[in-house]
C-alpha positions in Angstrom: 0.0 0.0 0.0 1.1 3.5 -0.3 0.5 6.1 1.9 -0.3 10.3 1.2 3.0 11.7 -0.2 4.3 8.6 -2.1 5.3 6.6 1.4 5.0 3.0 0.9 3.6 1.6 4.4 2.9 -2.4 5.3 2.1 -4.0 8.5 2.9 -7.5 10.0 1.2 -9.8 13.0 3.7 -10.3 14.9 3.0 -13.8 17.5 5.5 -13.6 21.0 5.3 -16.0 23.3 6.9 -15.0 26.6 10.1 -16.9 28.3 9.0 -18.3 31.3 12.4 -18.1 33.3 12.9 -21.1 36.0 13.1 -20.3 39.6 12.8 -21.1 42.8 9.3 -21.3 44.2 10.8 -22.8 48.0 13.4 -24.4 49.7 13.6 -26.9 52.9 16.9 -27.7 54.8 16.4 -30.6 57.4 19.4 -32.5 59.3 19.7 -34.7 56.1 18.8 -33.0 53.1 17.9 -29.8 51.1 14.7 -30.2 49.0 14.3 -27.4 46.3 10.6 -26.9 44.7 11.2 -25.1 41.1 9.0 -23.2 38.9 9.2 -22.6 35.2 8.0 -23.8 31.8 6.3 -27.2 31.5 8.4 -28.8 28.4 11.5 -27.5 29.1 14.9 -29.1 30.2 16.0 -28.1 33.5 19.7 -28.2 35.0 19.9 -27.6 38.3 24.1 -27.2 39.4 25.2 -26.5 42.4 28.8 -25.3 44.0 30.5 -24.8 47.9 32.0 -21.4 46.6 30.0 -18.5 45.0 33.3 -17.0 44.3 34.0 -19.8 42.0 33.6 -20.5 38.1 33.1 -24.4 38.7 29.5 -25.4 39.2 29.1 -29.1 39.3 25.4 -29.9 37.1 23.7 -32.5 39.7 20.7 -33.3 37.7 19.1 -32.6 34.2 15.6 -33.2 34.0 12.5 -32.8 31.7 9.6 -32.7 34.4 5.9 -33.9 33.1 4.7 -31.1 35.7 5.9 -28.0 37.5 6.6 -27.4 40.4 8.7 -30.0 40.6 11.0 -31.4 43.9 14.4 -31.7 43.6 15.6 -33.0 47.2 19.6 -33.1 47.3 20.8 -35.8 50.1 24.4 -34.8 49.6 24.1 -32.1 53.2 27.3 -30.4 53.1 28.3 -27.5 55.9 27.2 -24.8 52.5 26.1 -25.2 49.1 24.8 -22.6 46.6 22.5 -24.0 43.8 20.8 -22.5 40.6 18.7 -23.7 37.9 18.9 -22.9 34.6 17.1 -23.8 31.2 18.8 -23.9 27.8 
């Protein structure tokens, strides 16, 4: 089409889905573990890493995971004195 004054003018639909980042909805330290309840998009991989030293580059991945349902529990047994953990999605 074109527009008064010779400008040529076209328009486009446009579909955007929003990212759903993961998160943390909760988390429960008990004399034996740590469970972690995380949020996000349903049909999405998940990596959950976790490391004894925020100052560090090195995050050890301790579970990859495509949950059928969200939230879902991740409960680490592996109690150390401190332990940082994040979850990320590709």
């Amino acid at each position: 089409m074109v527009a008064a004054g010779g400008v040529a003018v076209s328009s486009m639909n446009f579909n955007i889905t929003p990212t759903i980042r993961p998160g943390f909805q909760s988390f429960k330290v008990t004399a034996t573990n740590v469970s972690l309840v995380i949020t996000g998009a349903v049909a999405t991989s998940y990596t959950i890493s976790a490391t004894t030293n925020l100052a560090s580059v090195n995050w050890t991945t301790i579970l990859i995971t495509n949950p059928a349902a969200l939230p879902f529990t991740f409960v680490d047994t592996n109690k150390l004195p401190q332990r940082f953990y994040r979850v990320q999605n590709p």
